[in-house]
C-alpha positions in Angstrom: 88.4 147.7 107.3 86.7 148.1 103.9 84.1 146.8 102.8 84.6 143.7 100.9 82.5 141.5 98.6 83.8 138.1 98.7 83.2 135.1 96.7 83.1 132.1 98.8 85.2 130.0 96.0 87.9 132.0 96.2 88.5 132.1 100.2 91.9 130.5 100.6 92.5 132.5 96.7 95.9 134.0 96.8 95.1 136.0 93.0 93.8 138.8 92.7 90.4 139.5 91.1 89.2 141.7 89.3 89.1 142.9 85.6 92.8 142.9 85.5 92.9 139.8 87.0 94.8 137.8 84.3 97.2 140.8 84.0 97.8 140.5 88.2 98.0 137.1 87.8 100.7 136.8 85.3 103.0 139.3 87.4 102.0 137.5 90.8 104.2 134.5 89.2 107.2 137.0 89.9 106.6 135.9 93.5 105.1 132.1 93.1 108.0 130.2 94.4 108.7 129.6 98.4 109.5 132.8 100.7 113.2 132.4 101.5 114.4 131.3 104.8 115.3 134.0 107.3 118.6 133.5 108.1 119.3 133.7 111.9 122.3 135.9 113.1 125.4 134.1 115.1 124.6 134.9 119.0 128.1 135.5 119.3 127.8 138.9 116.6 128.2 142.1 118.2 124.9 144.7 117.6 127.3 146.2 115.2 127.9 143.0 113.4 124.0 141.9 113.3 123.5 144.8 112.2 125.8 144.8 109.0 124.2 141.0 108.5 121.0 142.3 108.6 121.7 144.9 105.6 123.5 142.5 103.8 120.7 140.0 104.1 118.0 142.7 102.5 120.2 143.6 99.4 120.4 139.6 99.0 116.3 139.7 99.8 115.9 142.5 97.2 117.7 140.8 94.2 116.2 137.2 95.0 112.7 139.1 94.0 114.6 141.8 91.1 116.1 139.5 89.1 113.1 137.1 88.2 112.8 140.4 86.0 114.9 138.6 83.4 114.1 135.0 84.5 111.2 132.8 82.5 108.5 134.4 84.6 110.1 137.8 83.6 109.4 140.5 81.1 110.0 139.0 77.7 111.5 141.9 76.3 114.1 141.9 78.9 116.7 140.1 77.4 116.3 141.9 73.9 116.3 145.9 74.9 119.1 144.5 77.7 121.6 143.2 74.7 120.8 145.9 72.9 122.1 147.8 75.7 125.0 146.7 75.6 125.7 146.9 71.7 124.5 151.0 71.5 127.4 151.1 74.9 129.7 149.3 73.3 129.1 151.1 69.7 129.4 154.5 71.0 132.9 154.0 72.6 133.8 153.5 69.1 132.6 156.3 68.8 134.2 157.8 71.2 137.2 156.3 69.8 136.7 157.9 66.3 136.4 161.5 67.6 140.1 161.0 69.5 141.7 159.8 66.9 140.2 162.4 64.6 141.1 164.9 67.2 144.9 163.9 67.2 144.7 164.6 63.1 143.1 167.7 63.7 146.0 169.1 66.4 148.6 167.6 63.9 147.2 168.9 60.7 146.8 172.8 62.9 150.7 172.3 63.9 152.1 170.9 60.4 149.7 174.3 58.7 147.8 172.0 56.7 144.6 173.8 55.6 143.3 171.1 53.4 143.0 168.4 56.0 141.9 170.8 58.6 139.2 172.0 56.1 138.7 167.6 55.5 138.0 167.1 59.3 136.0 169.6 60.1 134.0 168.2 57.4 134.1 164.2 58.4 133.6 165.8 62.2 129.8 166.1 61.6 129.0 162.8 60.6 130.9 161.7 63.9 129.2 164.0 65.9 125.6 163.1 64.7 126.4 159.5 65.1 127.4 159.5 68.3 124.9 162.0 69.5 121.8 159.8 68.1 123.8 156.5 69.6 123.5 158.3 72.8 119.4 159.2 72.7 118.8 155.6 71.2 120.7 154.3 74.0 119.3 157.1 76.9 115.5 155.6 75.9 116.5 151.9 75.6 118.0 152.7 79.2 115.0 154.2 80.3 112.1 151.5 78.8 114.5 148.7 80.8 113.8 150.7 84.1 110.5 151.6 83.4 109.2 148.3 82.8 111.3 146.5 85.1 109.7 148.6 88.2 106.6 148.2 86.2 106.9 144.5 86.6 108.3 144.3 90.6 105.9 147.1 91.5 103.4 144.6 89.9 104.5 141.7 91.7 104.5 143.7 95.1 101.6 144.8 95.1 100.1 141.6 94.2 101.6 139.6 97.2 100.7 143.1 99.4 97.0 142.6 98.6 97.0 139.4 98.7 95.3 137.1 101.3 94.7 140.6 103.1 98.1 141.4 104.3 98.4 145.0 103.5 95.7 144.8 106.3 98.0 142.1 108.5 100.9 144.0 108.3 99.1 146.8 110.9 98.5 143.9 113.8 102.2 142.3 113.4 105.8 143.6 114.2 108.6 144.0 111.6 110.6 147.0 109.6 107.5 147.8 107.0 106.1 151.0 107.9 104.3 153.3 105.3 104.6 150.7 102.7 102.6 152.9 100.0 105.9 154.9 100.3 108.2 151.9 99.8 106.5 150.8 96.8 105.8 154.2 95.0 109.5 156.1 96.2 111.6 153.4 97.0 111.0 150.3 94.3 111.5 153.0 92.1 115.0 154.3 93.3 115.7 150.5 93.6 115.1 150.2 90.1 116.0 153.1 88.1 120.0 153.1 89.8 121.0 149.8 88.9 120.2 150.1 85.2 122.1 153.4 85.5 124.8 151.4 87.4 125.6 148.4 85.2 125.3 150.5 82.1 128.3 152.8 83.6 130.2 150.4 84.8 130.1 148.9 81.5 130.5 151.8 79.6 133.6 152.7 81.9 134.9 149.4 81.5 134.9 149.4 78.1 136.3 153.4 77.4 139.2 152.3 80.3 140.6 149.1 78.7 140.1 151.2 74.8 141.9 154.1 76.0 144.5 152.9 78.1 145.6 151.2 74.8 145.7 154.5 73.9 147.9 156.1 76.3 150.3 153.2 76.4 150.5 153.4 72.5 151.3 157.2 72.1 153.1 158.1 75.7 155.0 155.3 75.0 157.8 154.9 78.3 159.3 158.0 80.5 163.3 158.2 80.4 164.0 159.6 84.3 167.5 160.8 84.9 168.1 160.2 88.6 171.2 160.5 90.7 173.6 159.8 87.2 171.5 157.2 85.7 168.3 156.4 83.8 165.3 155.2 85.1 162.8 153.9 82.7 159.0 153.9 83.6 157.1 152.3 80.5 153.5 153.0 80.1 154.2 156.1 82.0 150.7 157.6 81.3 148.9 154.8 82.1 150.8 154.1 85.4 149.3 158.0 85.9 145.9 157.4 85.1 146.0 154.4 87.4 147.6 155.8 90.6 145.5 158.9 90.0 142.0 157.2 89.7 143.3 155.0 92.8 143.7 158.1 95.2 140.8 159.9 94.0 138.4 156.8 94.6 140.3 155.4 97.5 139.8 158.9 99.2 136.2 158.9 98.3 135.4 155.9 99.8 137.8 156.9 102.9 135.3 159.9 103.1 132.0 158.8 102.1 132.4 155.4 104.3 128.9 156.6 106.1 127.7 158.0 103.6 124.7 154.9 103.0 123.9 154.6 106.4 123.1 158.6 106.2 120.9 158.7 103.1 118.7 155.5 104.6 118.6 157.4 107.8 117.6 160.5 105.4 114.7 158.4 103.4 113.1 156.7 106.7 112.7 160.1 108.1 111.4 161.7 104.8 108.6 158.3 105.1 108.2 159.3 108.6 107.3 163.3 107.5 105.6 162.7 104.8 103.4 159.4 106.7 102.6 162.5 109.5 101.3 164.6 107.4 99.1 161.9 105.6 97.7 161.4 108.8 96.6 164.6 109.9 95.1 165.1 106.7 92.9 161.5 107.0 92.0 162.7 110.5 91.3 166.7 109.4 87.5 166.4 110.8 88.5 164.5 114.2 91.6 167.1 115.0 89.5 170.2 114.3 86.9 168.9 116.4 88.9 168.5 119.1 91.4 171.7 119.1 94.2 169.3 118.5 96.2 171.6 116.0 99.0 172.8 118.8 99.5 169.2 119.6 99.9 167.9 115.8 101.9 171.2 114.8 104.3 170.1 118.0 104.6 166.9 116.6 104.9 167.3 113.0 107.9 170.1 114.3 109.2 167.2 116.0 109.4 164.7 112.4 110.5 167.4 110.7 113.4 168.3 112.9 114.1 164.9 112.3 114.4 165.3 108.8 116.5 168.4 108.6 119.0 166.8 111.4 119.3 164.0 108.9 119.4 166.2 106.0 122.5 168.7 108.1 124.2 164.9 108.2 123.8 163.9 104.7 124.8 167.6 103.7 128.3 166.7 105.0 128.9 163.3 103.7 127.8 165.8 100.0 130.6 168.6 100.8 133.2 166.3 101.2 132.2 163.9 98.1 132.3 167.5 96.7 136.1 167.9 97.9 137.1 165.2 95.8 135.3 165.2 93.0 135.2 169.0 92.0 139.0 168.7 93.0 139.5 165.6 90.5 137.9 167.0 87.2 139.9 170.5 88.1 143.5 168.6 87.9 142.4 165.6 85.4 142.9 167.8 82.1 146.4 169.1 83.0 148.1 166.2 84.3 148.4 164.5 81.1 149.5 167.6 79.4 152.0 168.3 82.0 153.4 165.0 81.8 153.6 165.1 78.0 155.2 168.6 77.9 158.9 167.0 78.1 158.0 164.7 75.3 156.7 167.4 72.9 159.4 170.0 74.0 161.8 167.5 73.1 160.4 166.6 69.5 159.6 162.7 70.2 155.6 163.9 70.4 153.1 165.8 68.4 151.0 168.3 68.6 148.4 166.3 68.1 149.5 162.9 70.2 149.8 165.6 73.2 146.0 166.5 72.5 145.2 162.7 71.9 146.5 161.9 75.2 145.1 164.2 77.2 141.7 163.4 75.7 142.1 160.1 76.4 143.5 160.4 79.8 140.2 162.2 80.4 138.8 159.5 79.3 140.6 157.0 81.6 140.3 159.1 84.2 136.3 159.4 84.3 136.1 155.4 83.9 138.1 155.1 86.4 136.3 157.6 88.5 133.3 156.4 88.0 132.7 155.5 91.8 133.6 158.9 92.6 130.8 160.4 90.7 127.9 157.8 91.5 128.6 157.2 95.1 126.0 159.2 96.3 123.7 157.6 94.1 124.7 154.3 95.2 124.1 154.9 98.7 120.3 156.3 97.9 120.0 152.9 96.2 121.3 150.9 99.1 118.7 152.9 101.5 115.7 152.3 99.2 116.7 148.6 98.1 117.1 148.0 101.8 113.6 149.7 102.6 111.7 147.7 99.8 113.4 144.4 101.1 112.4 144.9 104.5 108.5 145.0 103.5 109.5 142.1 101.6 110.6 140.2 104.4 107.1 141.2 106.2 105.5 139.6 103.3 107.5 136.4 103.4 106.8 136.5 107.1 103.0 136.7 106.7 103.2 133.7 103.8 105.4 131.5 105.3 102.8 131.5 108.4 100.1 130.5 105.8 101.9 128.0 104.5 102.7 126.3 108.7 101.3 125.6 111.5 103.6 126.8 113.9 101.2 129.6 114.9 97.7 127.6 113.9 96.0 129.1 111.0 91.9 129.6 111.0 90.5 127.3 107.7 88.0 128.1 105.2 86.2 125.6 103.5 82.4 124.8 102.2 79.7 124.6 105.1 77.8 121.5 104.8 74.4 120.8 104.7 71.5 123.8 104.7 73.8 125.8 106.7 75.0 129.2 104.8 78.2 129.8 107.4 79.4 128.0 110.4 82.3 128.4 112.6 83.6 125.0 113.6 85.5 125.6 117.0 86.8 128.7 115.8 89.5 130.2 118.1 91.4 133.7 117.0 94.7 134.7 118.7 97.1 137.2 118.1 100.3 136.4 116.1 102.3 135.6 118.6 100.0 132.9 119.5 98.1 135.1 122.5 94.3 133.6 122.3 91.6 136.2 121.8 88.6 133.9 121.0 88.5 130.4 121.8 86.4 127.1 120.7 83.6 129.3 119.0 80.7 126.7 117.2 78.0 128.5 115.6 75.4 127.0 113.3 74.0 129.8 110.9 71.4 129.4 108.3 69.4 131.3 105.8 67.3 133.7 106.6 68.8 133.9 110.2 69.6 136.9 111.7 72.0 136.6 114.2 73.1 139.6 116.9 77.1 139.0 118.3 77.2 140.7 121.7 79.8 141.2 124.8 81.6 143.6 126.5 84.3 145.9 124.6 87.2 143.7 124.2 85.5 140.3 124.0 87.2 140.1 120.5 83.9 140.6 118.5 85.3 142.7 115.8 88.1 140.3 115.6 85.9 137.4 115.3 84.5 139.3 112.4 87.5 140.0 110.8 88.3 136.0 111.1 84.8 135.6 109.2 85.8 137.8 106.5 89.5 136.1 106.2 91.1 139.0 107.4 92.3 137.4 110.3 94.2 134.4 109.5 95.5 133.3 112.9 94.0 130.7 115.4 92.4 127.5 114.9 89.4 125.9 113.7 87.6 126.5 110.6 85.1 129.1 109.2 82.7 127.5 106.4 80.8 129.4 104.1 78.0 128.2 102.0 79.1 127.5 98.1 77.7 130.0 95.7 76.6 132.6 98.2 78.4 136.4 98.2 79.6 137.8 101.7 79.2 141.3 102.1 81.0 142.8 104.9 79.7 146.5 106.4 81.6 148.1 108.9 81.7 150.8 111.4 83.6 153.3 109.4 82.7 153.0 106.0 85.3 152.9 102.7 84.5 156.0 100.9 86.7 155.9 97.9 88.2 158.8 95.6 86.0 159.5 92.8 82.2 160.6 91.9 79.7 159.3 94.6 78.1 156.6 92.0 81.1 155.0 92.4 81.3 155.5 96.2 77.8 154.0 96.1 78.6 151.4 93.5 81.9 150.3 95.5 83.4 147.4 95.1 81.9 147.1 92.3 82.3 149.4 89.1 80.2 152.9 88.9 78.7 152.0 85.4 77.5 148.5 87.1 73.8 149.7 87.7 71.9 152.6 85.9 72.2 155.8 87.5 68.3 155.6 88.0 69.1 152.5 90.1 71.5 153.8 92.4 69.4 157.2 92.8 66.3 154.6 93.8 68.8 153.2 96.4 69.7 156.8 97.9 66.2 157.3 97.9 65.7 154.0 100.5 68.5 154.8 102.8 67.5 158.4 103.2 70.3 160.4 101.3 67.8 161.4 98.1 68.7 164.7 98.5 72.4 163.3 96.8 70.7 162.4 93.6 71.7 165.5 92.1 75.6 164.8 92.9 76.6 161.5 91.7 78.2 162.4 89.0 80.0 164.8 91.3 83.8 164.5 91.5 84.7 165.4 95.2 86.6 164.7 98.2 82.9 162.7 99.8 85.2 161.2 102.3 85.9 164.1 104.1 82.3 165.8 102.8 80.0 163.0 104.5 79.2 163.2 108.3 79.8 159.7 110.0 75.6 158.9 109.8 75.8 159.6 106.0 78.5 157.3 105.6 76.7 154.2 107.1 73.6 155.1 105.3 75.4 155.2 102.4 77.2 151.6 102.7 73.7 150.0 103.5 72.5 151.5 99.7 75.5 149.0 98.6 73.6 146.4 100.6 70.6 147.2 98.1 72.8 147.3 94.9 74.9 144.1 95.8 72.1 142.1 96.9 74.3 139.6 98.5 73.3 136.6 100.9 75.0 136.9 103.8 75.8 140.1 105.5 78.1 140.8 108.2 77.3 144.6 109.9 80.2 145.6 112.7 78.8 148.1 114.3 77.2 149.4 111.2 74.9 151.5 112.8 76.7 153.3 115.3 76.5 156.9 114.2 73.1 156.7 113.5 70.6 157.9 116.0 67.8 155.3 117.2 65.3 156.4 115.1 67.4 155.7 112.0 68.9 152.9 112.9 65.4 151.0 113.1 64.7 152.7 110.0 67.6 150.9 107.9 67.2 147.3 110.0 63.1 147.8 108.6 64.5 148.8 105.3 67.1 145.6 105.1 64.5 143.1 105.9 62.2 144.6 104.0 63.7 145.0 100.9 66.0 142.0 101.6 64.2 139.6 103.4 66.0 136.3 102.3 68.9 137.3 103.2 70.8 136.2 106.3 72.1 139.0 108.9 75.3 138.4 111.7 75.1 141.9 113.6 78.3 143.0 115.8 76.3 146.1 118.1 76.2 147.1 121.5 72.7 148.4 121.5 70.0 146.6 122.9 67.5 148.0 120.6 69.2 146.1 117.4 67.9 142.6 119.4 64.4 143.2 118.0 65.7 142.9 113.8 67.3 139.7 115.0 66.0 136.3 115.4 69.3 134.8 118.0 71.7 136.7 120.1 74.8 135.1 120.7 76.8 136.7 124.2 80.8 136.2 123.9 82.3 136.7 127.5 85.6 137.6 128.0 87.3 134.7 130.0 91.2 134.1 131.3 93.1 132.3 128.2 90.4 134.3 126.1 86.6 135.2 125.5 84.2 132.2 125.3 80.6 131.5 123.7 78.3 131.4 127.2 74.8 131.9 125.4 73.2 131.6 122.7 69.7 132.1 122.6 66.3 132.4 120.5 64.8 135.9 120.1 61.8 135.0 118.6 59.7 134.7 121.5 61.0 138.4 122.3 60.1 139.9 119.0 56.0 137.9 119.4 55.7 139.4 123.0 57.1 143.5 121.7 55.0 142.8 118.7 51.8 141.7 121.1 52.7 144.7 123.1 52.7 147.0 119.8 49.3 145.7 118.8 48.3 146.6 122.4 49.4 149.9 122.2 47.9 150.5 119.0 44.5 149.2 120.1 44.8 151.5 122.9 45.5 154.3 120.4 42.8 153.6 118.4 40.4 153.5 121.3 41.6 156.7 122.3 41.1 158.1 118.3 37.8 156.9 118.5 36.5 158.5 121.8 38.0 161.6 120.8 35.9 162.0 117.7 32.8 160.8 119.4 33.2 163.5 121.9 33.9 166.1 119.0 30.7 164.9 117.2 28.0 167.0 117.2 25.1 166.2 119.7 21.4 166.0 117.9 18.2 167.2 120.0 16.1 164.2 121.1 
């Protein structure tokens, strides 16, 4: 858990905050209306069948969110570059159109031996060219700023409702399809969004070169005169009826052949996530696995993952070679069928040069429209795998707001403590979310200046209670009420370190250029790591470069930056040994000695920085509140005992240097 400054306004916030915080805002509108229902399967589906409603349910949960892209909460240029779109697609099939009609008065000018009008069209075939060729950039970048601000916007919106409220830290304690959702949002949101801007602007552009062309081949091929067994039989539209069938065996057999090719490319992607989520791992957890010798045991198990990921890959490799088949088999027989079929025509006189060369051109045409399918199925399976893999973390997210917006499961409240109290917790109880208590009917009175120590056995739920304190936790019942106007700052046992020079480690959460470098080396200084001054403007990987007891002494020189009022330490002090642990309580109270302390520690030592100890005892149906009791009288009688031991020290001091004095004669 990082450590978090919190303002006590914004508790039951959902925005974020931040300097970016009107931009966040604006995109967190993407998401502002009701979580859709979840839509419970028949009980009389087979798996197969649940499973098939469950996919289709996720594309449906994926485009509920996506299209808001172009809806009043939306990107306001996506309307505009999305018509214009449409006009360069549509433009540059007339383009298209142009260059095969030139090319039939090319072919017929080359067969009549006219060297004028050849010598005319290679002239007017530049013009075309260049037209068509800028057409196609202009429209390639219009393409391109339409994805790239349309996964700028969801990405946007994502992450907004993922940081919200705390969930990207609630989705590790609950259940769901949403693992590594860093890779979700960064790999597949932008598959999800890139392929269907591709996708409509095919289909369109197919759409539109099909129904322009076939006109074409219906005009010049004209109808085929058969002789069969003594009479005539009259196909009209021949070519057409060609391009038709054709298309219709080439795409029927693709889909025939690639019919698992979608469930093989999201089996592909999850265990890519998986690999790649492994390796993440070992590399967070470098220092620990060295330590230990655990390098046979991670390499057996990242050889596991990646087995995983070349099985799927051997799969998807075969769904490829046979999309292969068809296609490379498709584009090797689409040129000559129209010729062929034209050859009786031309042979015969009824057809030109140059309407043979027409057709077949626009056959080609015909033919790639209508194979479109054939050539982006792969593609379209990726994008059912990643749209499916976004939409399940989206479902995880609905999950986690729709509990914040019922009761089903109780929710733990935040409000404003009342009178001189800076935090209470008004018969606080934390459970898990499926409704399993941890903590029940906690009521705690803190106020300022206190400094209050949490104990129990491990497993009491004391970090959990914390957590609760911090909003982290939103599950149980009761409420947790924090003083209005006061900061929280939350300090736990393993330290944020994040990327970056160490000023801003040391600055964190707030910005590096917040204090003076001066300041923050004065705050080293306190907490013991002076011999740092030197690096903070060092770039470096201080996560991995700080030992454990640097870590927390670094976090309490936050505590000195931040100054807030209430501080929350779990376990804070755990790597540090005795000696330094007193040293940064002393140096807390002493350079912070208004503000108010709640202590999660096992030590016993800790009981003599606070002034109440509060024992949490692990009970059947959950742990209770059994004591809580006043150390003040504790810290008089070890102080009373110090002064006794230093008047004995003294005494001794002073004998010591009477029996060194030197003796004078009488």
């Amino acid at each position: 858990m990082p450590d978090t400054k919190l303002d006590p306004k914004s508790v039951d916030e959902t925005k974020p905050r931040g300097a970016e915080q009107a931009r966040q805002e604006e995109a967190s509108t993407a998401e502002a209306v009701p979580p859709p229902n979840v839509v419970e399967s028949d009980p009389e589906l087979t798996p197969e069948e649940v499973e098939q409603a469950r996919r289709r349910y996720l594309l449906t949960r994926f485009w509920i969110s996506a299209r808001r892209y172009w809806g009043p909460s939306g990107d306001k240029l996506a309307w505009p570059c999305s018509i214009g779109l449409l006009i360069l697609i549509g433009t540059n099939v007339g383009f298209q159109y142009g260059i095969n009609i030139w090319n039939r008065a090319l072919f017929d000018a080359i067969e009549q031996h006219n060297a004028r009008t050849v010598y005319f069209l290679s002239v007017v075939f530049l013009p075309l060219v260049l037209g068509s060729v800028v057409l196609v950039t202009v429209q390639v970048s219009v393409r391109m700023m339409i994805q790239r601000r349309w996964r700028s916007w969801l990405t946007t919106a994502v992450i907004a409702r993922w940081l919200a409220n705390g969930r990207y830290y609630q989705l590790n304690l609950i259940g769901g399809d949403h693992k590594n959702p860093e890779a979700r949002i960064a790999e597949d949101l932008r598959i999800a969004t890139e392929s269907p801007v591709d996708f409509i602007a095919g289909v369109i552009a197919a759409f539109l070169s099909a129904s322009t062309f076939i006109v074409v081949l219906w005009t010049i091929g004209g109808a085929l005169r058969l002789p069969i067994a003594g009479s005539i039989v009259t196909i009209p539209g021949f070519l057409v009826v060609t391009a038709v069938l054709y298309a219709a065996i080439t795409s029927s057999s693709m889909a025939v052949i690639g019919r698992h090719f979608v469930r093989v490319s999201e089996a592909k992607n999850q265990a890519e996530a998986e690999f790649r989520y492994t390796l993440t791992h070992v590399r967070e957890n470098g220092e620990s696995i060295a330590l230990l010798g655990g390098e046979e045991e991670e390499r057996s198990d990242l050889d596991k993952t990646f087995a995983k990921v070349l099985r799927q890959w051997a799969l998807l490799a075969r769904q490829h070679m046979r999309t292969t088949l068809v296609s490379q088999g498709s584009s090797l027989f689409a040129p000559v069928v129209p010729v062929l079929l034209c050859a009786p025509k031309f042979l015969e006189g009824s057809m030109t040069l140059g309407e043979v060369m027409q057709a077949a051109s626009a056959f080609a045409i015909v033919q790639s429209a209508f194979g479109w399918l054939v050539d982006n199925y792969p593609r379209l399976a990726d994008w059912n795998a990643s749209a499916r893999r976004i939409a399940s973390l989206m479902v995880s997210l609905d999950g986690l707001e729709r509990a914040e917006q019922s009761d089903a499961l109780g929710r733990i409240k935040h409000g404003e403590a009342q009178g001189d109290a800076i935090l209470s917790l008004n018969d606080l109880s934390v459970s898990l979310n499926d409704g399993t208590a941890v903590v029940k009917e906690t009521q705690v009175e803190i106020k300022p200046g206190e400094r209050v120590l949490v104990a129990g056995e491990s497993g009491t739920g004391k970090s959990t209670l914390v957590r609760a304190i911090a909003g982290l936790w939103p599950w149980g019942e009761g409420s947790v009420d924090f003083h209005a106007d006061r900061q929280l700052f939350m300090l736990p046992q393993r330290p944020y370190i994040p990327s970056g020079t160490l000023r801003r480690a040391v600055a964190y959460p707030g910005a590096a250029d917040g204090w003076t470098p001066e300041t923050i080396k004065e705050a080293l200084d306190k907490v013991g790591l002076g011999y740092l001054n030197d690096k903070i403007e060092e770039d470096a990987p201080w996560d991995q470069t700080l030992s454990g007891g640097e870590k927390q002494r670094l976090a309490f020189a936050r505590l000195l930056l931040h100054n807030p009022d209430l501080i929350v330490l779990d376990e804070a002090t755990s790597a540090l040994d005795a000696k330094s642990q007193d040293k940064m309580m002393e140096m807390v109270i002493h350079e912070l000695p208004k503000v108010t302390i709640l202590s999660v520690a096992h030590r016993a030592e800790l009981e003599a920085f606070h002034s109440r100890k509060i024992t949490l005892e692990r009970r059947e149906g959950g742990a209770k509140l059994v004591s809580d009791i006043d150390l003040v009288q504790r810290k008089k009688k070890r102080n009373k005992l110090l002064r006794l031991l230093e008047d004995r020290r003294s005494a001794s001091r002073s004998r010591s240097e009477q029996g060194a004095a030197p003796k004078h004669p009488n």
